[in-house]
CHARMM-style PDB file with segment names, atoms N, HN, CA, C and O in Angstrom:
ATOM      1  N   UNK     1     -21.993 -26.022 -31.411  1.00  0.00      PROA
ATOM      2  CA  UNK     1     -20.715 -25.467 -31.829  1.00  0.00      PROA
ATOM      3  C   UNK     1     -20.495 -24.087 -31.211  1.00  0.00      PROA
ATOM      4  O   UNK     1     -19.376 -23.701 -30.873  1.00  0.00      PROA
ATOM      5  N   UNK     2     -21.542 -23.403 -31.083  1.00  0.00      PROA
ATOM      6  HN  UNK     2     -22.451 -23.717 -31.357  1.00  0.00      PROA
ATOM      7  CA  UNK     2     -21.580 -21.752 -30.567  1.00  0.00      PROA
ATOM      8  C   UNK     2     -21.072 -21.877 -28.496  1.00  0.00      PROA
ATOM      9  O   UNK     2     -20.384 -21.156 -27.773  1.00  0.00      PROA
ATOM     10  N   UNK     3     -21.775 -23.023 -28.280  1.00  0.00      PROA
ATOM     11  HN  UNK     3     -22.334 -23.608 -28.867  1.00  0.00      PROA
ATOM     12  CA  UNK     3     -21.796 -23.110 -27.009  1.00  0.00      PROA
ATOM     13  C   UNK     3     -20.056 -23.900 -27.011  1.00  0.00      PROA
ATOM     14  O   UNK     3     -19.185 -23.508 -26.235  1.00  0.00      PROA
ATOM     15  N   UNK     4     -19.929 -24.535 -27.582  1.00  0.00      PROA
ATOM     16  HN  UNK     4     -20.637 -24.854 -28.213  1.00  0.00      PROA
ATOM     17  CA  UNK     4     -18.017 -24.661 -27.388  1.00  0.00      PROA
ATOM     18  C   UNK     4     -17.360 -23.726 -27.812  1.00  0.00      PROA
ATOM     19  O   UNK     4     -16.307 -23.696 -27.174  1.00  0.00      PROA
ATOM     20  N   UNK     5     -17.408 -22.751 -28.718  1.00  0.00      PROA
ATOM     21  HN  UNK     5     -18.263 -22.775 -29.236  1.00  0.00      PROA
ATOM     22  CA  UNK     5     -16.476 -21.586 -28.796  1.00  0.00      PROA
ATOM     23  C   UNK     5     -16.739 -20.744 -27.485  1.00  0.00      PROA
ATOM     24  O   UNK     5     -15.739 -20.224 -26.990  1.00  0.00      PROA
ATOM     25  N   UNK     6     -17.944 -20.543 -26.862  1.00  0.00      PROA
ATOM     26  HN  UNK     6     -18.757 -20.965 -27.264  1.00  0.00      PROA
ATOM     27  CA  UNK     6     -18.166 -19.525 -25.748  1.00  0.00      PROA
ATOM     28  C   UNK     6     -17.166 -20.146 -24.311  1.00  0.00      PROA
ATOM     29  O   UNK     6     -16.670 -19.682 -23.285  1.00  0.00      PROA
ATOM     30  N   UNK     7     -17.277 -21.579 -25.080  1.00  0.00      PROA
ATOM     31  HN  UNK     7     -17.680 -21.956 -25.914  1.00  0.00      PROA
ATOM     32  CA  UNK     7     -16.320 -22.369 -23.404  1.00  0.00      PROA
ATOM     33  C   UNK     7     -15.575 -22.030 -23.567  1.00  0.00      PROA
ATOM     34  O   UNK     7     -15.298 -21.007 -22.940  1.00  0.00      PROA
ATOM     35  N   UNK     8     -14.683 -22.512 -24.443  1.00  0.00      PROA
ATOM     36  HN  UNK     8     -14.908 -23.343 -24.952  1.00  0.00      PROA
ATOM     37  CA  UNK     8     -13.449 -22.236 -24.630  1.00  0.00      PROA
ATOM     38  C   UNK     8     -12.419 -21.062 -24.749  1.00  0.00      PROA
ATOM     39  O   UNK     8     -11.222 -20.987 -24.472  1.00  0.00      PROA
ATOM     40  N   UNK     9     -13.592 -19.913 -25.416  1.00  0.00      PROA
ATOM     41  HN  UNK     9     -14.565 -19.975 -25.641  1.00  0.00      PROA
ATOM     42  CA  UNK     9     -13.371 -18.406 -24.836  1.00  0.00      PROA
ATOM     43  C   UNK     9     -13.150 -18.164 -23.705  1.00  0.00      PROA
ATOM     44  O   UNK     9     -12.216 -17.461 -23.318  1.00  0.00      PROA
ATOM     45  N   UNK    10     -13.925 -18.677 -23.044  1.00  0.00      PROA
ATOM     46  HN  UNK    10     -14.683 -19.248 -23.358  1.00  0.00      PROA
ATOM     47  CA  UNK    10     -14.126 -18.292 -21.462  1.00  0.00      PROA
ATOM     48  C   UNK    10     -12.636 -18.508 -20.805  1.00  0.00      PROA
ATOM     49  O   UNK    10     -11.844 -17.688 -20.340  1.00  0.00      PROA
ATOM     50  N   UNK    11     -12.551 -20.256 -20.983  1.00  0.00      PROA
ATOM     51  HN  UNK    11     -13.194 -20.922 -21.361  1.00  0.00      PROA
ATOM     52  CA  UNK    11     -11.362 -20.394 -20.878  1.00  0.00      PROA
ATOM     53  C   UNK    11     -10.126 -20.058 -20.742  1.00  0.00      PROA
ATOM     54  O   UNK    11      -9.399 -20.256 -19.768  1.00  0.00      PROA
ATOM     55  N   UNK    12      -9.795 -19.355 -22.096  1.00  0.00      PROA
ATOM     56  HN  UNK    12     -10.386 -19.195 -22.887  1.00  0.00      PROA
ATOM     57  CA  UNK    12      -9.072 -18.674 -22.114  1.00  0.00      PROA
ATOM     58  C   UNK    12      -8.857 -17.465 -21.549  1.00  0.00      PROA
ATOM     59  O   UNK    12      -7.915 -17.170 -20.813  1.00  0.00      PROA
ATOM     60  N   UNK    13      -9.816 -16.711 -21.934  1.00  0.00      PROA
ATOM     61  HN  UNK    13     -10.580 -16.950 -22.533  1.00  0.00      PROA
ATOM     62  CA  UNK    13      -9.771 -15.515 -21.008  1.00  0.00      PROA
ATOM     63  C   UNK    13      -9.415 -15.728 -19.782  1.00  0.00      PROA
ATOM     64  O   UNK    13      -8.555 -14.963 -19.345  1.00  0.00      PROA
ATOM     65  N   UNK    14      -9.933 -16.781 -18.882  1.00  0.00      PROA
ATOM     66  HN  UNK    14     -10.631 -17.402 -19.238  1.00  0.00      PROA
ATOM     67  CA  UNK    14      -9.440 -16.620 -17.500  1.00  0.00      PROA
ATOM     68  C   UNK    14      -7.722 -17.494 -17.387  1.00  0.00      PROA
ATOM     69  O   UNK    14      -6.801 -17.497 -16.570  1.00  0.00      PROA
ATOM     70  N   UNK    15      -7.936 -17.994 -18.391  1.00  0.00      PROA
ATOM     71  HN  UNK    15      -8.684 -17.991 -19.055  1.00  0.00      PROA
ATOM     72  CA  UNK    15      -6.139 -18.583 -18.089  1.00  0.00      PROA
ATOM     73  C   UNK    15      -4.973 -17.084 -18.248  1.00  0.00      PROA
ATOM     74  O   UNK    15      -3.909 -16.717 -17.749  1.00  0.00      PROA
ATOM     75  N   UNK    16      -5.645 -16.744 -18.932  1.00  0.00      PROA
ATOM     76  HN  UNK    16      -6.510 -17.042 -19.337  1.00  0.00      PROA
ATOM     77  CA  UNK    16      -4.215 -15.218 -19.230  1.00  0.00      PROA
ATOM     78  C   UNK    16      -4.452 -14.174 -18.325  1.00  0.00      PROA
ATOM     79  O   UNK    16      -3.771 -13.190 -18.611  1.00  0.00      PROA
ATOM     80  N   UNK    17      -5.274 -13.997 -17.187  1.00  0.00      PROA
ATOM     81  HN  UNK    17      -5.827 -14.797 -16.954  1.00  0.00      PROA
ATOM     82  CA  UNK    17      -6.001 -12.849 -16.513  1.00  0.00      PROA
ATOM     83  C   UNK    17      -5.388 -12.768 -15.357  1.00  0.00      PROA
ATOM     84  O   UNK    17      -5.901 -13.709 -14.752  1.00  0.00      PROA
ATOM     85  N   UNK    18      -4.437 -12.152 -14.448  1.00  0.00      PROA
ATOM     86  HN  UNK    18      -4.020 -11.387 -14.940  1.00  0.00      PROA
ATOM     87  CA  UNK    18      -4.176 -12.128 -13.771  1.00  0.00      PROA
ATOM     88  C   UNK    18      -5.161 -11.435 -12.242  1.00  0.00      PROA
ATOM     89  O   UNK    18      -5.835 -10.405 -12.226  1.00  0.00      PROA
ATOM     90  N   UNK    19      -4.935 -12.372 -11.149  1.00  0.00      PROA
ATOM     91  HN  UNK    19      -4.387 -13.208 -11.162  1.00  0.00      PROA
ATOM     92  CA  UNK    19      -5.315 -11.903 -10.065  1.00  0.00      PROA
ATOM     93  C   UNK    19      -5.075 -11.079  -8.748  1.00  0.00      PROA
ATOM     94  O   UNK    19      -5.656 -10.971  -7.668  1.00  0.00      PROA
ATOM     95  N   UNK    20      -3.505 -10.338  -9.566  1.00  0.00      PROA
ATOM     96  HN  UNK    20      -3.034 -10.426 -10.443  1.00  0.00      PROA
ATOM     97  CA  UNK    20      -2.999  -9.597  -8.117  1.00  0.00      PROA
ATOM     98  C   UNK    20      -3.000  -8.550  -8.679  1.00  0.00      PROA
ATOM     99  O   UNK    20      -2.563  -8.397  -9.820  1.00  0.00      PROA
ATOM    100  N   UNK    21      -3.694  -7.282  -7.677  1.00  0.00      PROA
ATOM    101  HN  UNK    21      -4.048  -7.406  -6.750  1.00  0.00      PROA
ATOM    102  CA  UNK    21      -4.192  -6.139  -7.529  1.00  0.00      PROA
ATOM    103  C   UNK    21      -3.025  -4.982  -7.551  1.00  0.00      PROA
ATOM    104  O   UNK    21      -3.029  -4.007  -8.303  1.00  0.00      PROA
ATOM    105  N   UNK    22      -2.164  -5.250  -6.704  1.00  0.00      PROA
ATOM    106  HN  UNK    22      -2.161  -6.042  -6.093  1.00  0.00      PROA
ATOM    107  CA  UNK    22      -1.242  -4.314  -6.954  1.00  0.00      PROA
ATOM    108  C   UNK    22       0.119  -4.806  -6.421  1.00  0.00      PROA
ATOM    109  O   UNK    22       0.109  -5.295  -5.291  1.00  0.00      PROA
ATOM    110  N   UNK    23       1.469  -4.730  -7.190  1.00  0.00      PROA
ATOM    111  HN  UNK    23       1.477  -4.332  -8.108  1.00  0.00      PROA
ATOM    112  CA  UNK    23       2.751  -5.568  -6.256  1.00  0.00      PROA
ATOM    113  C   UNK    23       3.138  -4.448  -6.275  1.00  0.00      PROA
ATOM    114  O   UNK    23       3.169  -3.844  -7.347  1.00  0.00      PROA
ATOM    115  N   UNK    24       3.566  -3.817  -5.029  1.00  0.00      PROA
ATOM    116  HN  UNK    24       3.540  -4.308  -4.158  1.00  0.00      PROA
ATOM    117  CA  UNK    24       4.577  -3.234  -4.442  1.00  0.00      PROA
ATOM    118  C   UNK    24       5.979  -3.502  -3.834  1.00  0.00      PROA
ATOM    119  O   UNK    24       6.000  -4.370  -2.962  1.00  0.00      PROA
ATOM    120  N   UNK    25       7.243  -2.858  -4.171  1.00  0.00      PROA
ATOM    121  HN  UNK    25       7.227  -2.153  -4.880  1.00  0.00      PROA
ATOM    122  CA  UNK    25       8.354  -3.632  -3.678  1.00  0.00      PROA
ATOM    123  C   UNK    25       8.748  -2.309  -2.835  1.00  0.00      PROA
ATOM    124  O   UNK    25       8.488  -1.173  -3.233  1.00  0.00      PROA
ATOM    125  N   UNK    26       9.356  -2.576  -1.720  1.00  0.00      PROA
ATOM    126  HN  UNK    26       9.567  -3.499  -1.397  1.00  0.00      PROA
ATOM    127  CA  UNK    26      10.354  -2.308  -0.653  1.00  0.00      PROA
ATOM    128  C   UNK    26      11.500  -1.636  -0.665  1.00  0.00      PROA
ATOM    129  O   UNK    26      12.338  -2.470  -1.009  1.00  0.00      PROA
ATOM    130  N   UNK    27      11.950  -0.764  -0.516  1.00  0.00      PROA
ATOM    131  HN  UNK    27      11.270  -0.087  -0.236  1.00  0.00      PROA
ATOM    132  CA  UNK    27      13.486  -0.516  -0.528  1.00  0.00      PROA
ATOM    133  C   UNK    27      13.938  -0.889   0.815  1.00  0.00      PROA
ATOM    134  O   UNK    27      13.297  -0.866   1.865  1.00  0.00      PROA
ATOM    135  N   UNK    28      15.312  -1.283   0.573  1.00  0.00      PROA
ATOM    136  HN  UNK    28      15.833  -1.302  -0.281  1.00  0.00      PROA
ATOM    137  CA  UNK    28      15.950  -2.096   2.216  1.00  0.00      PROA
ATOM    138  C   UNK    28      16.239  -1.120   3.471  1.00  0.00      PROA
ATOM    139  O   UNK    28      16.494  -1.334   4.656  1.00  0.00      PROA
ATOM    140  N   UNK    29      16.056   0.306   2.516  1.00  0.00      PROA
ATOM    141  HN  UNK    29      15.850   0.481   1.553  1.00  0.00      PROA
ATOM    142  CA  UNK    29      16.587   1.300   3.402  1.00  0.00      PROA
ATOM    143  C   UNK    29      14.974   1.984   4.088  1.00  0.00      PROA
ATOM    144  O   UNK    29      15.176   2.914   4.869  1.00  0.00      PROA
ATOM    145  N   UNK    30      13.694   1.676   3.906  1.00  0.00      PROA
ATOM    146  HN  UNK    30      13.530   0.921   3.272  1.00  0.00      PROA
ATOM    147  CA  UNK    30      12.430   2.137   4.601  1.00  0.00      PROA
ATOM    148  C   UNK    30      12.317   1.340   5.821  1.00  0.00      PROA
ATOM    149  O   UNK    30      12.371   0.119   5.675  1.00  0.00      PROA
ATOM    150  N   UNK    31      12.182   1.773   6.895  1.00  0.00      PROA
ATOM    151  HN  UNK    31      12.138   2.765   7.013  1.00  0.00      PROA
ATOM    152  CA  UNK    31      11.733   1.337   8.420  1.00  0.00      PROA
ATOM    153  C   UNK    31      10.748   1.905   9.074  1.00  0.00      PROA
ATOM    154  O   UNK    31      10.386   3.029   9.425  1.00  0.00      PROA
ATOM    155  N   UNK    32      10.309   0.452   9.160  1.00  0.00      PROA
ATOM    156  HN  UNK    32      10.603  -0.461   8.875  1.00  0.00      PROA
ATOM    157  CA  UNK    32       8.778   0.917   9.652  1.00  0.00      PROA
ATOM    158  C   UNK    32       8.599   0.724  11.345  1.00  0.00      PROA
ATOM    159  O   UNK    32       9.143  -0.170  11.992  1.00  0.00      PROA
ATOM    160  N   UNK    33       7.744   1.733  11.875  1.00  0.00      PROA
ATOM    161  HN  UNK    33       7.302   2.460  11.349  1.00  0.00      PROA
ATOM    162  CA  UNK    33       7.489   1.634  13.145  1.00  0.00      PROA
ATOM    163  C   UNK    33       6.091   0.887  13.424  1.00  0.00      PROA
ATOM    164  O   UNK    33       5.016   1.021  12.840  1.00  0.00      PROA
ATOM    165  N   UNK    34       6.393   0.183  14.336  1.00  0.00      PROA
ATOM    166  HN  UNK    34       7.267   0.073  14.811  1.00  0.00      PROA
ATOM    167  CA  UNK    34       4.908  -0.379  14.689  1.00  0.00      PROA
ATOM    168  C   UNK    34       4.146   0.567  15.124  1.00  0.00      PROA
ATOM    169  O   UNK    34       3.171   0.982  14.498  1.00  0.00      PROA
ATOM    170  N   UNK    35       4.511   0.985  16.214  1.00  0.00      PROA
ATOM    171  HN  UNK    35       5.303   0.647  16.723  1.00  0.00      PROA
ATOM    172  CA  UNK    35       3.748   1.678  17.010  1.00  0.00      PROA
ATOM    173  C   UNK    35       4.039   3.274  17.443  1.00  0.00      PROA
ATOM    174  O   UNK    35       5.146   3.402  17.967  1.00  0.00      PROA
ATOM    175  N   UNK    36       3.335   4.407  17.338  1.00  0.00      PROA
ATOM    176  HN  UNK    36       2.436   4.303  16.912  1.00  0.00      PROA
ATOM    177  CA  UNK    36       3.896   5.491  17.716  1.00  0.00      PROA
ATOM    178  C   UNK    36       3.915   5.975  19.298  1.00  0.00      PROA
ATOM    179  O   UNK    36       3.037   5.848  20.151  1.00  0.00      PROA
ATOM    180  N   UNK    37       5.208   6.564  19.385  1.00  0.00      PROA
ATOM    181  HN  UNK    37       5.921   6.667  18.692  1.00  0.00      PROA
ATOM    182  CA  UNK    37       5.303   6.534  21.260  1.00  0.00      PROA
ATOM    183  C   UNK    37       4.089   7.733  21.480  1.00  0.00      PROA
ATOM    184  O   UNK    37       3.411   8.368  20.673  1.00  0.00      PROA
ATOM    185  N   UNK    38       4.158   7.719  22.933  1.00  0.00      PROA
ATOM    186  HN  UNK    38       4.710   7.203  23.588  1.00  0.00      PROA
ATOM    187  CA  UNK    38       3.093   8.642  23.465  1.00  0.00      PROA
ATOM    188  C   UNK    38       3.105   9.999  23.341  1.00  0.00      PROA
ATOM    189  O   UNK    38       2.048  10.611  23.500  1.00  0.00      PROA
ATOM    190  N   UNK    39       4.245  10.652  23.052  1.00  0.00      PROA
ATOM    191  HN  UNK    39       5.103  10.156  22.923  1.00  0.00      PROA
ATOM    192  CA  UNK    39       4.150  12.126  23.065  1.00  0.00      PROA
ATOM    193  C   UNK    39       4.254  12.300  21.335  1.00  0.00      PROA
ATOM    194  O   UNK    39       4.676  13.385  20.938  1.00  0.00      PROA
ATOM    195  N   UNK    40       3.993  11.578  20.622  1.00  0.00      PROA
ATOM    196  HN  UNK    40       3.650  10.696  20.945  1.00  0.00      PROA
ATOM    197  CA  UNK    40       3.368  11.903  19.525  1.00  0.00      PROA
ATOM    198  C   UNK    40       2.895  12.959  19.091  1.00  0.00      PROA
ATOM    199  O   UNK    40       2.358  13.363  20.122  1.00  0.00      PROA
ATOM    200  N   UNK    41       2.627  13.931  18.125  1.00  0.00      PROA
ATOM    201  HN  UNK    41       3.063  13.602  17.287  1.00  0.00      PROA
ATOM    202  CA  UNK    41       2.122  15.044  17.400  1.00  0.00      PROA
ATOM    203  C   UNK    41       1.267  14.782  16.321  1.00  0.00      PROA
ATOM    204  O   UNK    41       1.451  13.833  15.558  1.00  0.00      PROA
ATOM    205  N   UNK    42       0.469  15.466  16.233  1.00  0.00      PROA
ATOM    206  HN  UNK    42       0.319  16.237  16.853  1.00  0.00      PROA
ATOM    207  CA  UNK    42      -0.604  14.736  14.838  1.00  0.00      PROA
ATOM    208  C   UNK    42      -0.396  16.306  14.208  1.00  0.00      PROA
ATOM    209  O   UNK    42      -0.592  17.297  14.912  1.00  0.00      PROA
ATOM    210  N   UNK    43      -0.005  16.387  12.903  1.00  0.00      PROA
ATOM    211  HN  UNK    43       0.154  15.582  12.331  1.00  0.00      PROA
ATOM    212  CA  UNK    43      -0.152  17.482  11.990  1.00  0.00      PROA
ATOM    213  C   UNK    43      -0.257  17.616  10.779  1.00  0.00      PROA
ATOM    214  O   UNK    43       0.590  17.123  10.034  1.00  0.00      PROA
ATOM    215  N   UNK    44      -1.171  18.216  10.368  1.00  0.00      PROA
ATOM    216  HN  UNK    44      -1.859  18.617  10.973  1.00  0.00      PROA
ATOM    217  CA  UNK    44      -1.685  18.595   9.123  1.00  0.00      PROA
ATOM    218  C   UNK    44      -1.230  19.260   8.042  1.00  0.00      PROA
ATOM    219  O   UNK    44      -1.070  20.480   8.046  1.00  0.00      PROA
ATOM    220  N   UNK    45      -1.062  18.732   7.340  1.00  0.00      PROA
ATOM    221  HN  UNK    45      -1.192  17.740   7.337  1.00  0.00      PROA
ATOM    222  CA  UNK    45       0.326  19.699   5.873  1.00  0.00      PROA
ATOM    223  C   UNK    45      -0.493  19.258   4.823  1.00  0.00      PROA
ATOM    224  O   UNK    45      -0.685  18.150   4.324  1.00  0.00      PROA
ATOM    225  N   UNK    46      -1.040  20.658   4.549  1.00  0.00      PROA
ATOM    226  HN  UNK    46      -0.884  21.559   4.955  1.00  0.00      PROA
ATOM    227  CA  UNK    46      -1.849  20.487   2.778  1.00  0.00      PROA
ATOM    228  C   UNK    46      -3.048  19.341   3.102  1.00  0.00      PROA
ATOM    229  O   UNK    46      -3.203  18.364   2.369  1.00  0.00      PROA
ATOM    230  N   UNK    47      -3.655  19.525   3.981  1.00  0.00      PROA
ATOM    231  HN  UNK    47      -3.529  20.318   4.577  1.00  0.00      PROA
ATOM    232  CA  UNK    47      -4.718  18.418   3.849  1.00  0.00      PROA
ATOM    233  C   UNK    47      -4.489  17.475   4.440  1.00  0.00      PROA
ATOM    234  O   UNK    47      -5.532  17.059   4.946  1.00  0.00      PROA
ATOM    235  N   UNK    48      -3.354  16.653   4.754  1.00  0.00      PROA
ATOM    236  HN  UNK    48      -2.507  16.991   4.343  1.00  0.00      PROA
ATOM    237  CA  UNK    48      -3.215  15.090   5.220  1.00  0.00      PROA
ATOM    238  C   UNK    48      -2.337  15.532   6.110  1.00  0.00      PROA
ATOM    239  O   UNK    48      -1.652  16.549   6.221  1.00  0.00      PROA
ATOM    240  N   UNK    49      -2.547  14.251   6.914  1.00  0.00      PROA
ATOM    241  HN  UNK    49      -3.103  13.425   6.824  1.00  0.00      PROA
ATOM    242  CA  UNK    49      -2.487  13.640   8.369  1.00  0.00      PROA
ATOM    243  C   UNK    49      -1.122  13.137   8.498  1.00  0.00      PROA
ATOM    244  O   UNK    49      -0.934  12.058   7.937  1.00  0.00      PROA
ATOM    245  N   UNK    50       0.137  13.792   9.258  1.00  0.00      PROA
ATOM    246  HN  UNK    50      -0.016  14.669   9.714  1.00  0.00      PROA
ATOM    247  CA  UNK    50       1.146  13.353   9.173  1.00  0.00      PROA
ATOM    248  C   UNK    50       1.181  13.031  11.371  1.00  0.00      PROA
ATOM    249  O   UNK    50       0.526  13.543  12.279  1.00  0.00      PROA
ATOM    250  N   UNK    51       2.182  12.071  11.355  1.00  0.00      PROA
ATOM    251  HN  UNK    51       2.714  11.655  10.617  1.00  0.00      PROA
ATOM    252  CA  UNK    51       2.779  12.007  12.759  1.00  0.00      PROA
ATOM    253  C   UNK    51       3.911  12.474  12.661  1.00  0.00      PROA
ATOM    254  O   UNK    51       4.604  12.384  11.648  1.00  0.00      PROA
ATOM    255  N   UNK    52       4.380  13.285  14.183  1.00  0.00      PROA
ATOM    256  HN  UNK    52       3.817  13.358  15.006  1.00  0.00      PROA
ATOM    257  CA  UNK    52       5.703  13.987  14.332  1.00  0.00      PROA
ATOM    258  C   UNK    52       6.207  13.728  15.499  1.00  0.00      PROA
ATOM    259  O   UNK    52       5.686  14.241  16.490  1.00  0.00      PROA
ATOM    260  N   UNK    53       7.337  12.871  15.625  1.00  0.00      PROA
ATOM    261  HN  UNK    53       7.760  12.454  14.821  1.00  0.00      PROA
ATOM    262  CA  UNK    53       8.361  12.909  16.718  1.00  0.00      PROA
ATOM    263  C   UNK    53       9.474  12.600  16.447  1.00  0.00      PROA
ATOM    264  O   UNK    53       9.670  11.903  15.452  1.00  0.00      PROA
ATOM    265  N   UNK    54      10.531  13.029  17.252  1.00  0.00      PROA
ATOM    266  HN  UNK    54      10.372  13.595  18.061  1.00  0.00      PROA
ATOM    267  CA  UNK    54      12.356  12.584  17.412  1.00  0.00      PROA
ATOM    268  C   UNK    54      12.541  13.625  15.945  1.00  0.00      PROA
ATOM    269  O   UNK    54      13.492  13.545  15.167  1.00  0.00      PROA
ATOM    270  N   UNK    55      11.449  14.524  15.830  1.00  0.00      PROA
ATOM    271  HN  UNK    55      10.676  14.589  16.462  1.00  0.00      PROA
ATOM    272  CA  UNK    55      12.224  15.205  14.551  1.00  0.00      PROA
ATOM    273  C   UNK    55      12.182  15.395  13.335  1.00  0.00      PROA
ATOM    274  O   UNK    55      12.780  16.179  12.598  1.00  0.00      PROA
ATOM    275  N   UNK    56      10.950  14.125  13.057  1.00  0.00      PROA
ATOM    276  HN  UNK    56      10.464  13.488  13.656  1.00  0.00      PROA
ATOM    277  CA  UNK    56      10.916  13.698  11.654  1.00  0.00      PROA
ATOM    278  C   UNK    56       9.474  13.203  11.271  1.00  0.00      PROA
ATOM    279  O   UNK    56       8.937  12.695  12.255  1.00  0.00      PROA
ATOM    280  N   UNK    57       8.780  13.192  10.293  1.00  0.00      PROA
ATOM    281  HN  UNK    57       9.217  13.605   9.494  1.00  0.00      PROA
ATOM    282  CA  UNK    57       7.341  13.114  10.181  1.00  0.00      PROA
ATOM    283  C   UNK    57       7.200  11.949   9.803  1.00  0.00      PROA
ATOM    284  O   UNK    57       7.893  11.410   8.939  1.00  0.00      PROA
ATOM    285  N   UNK    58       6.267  11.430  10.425  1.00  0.00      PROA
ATOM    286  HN  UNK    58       5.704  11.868  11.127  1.00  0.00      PROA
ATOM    287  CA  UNK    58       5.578   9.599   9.675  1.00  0.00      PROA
ATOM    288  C   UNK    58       4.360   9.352   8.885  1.00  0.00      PROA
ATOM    289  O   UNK    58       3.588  10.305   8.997  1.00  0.00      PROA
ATOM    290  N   UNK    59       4.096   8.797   8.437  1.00  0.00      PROA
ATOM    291  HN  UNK    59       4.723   8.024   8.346  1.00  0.00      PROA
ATOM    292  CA  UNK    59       2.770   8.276   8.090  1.00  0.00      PROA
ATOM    293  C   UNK    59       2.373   6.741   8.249  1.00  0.00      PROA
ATOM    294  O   UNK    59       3.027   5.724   8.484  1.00  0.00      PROA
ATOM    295  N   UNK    60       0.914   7.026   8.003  1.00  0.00      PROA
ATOM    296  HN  UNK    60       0.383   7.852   7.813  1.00  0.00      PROA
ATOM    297  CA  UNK    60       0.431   5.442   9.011  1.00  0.00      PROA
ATOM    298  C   UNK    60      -0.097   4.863   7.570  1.00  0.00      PROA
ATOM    299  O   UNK    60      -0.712   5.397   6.647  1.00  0.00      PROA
ATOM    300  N   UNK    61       0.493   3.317   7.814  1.00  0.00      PROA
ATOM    301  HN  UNK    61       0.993   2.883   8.564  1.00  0.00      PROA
ATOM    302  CA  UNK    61       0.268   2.990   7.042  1.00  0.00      PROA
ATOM    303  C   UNK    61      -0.264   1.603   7.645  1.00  0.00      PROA
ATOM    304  O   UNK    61      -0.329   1.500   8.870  1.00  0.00      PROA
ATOM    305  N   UNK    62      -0.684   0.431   6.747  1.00  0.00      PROA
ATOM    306  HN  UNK    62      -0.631   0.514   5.752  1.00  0.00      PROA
ATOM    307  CA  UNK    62      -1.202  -0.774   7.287  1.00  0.00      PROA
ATOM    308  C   UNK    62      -0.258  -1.755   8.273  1.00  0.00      PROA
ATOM    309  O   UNK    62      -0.544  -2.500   9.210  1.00  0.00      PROA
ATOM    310  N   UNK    63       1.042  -1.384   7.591  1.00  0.00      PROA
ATOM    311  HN  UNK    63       1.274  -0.778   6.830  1.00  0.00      PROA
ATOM    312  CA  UNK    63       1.960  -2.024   8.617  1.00  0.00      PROA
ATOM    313  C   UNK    63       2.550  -1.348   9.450  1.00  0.00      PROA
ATOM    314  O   UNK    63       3.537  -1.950   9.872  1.00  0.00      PROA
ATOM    315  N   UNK    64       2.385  -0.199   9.967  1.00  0.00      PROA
ATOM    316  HN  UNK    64       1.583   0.291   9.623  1.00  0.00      PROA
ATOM    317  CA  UNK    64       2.948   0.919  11.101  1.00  0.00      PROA
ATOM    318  C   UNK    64       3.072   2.449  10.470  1.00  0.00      PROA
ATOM    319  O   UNK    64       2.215   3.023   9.797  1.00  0.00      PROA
ATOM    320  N   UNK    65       3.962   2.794  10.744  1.00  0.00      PROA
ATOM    321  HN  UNK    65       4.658   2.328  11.290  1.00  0.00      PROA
ATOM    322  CA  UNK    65       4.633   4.208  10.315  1.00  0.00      PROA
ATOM    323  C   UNK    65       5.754   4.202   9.644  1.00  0.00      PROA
ATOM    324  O   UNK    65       6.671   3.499  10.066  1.00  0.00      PROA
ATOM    325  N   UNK    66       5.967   5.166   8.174  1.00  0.00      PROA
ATOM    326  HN  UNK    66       5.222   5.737   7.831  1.00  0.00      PROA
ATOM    327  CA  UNK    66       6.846   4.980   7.712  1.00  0.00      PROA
ATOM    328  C   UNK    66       7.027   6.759   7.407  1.00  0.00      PROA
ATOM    329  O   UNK    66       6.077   7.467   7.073  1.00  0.00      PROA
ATOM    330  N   UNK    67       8.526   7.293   7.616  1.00  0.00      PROA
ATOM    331  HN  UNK    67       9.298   6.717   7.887  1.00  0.00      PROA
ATOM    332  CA  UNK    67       9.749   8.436   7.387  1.00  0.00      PROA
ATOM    333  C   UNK    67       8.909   8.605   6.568  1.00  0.00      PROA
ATOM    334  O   UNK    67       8.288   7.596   6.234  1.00  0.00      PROA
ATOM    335  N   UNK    68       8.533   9.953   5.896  1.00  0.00      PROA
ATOM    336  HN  UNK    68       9.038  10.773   6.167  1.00  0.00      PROA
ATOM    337  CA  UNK    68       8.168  10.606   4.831  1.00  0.00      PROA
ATOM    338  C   UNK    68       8.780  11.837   5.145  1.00  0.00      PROA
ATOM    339  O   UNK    68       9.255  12.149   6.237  1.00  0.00      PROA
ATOM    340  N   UNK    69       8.721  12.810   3.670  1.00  0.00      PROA
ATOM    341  HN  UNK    69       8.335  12.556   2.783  1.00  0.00      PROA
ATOM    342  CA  UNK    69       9.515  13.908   3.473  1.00  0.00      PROA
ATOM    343  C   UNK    69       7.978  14.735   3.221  1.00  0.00      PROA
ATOM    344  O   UNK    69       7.000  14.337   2.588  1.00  0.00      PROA
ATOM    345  N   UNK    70       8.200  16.150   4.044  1.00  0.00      PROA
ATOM    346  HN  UNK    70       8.994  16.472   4.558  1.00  0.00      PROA
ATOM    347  CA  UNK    70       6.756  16.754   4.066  1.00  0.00      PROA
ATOM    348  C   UNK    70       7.372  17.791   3.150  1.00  0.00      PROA
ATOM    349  OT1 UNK    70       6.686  18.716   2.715  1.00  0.00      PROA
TER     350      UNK     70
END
C-alpha cells in the first residue's frame, strides 16, 4: 500500500511540473543583427561589453545583436 501511494505521488508530481525554463516574448519593434560589420567598436560602460556602430550601441546576444540604450 506504501509503495502505491509513493507511485502515484510520483505521478503526480511529474504530471503538474512543468519543463520550460524560461519563455521570453519579442516585441515586433526589436531587430536583430546577425552579424556585426567590420569597423565595429567594442566598449565598455559600467563593466559590460557593448558594440558600437552607425551611432548606436548593440549587444550580443545568441541570435545576433540587439539596439540597447546605454
Amino acid at each position: 500500500m506504501r509503495t502505491l501511494l509513493i507511485i502515484i505521488g510520483f505521478i503526480f508530481a511529474m504530471a503538474f511540473t512543468s519543463c520550460a525554463a524560461r519563455i521570453t516574448v519579442q516585441s515586433p519593434h526589436i531587430k536583430i543583427v546577425k552579424m556585426a560589420p567590420k569597423h565595429h567598436k567594442i566598449v565598455i560602460v559600467k563593466g559590460k561589453r557593448y558594440y558600437f556602430w552607425n551611432g548606436r550601441h548593440y549587444k550580443k546576444t545568441k541570435k545576433g545583436y540587439v539596439v540597447v540604450r546605454v
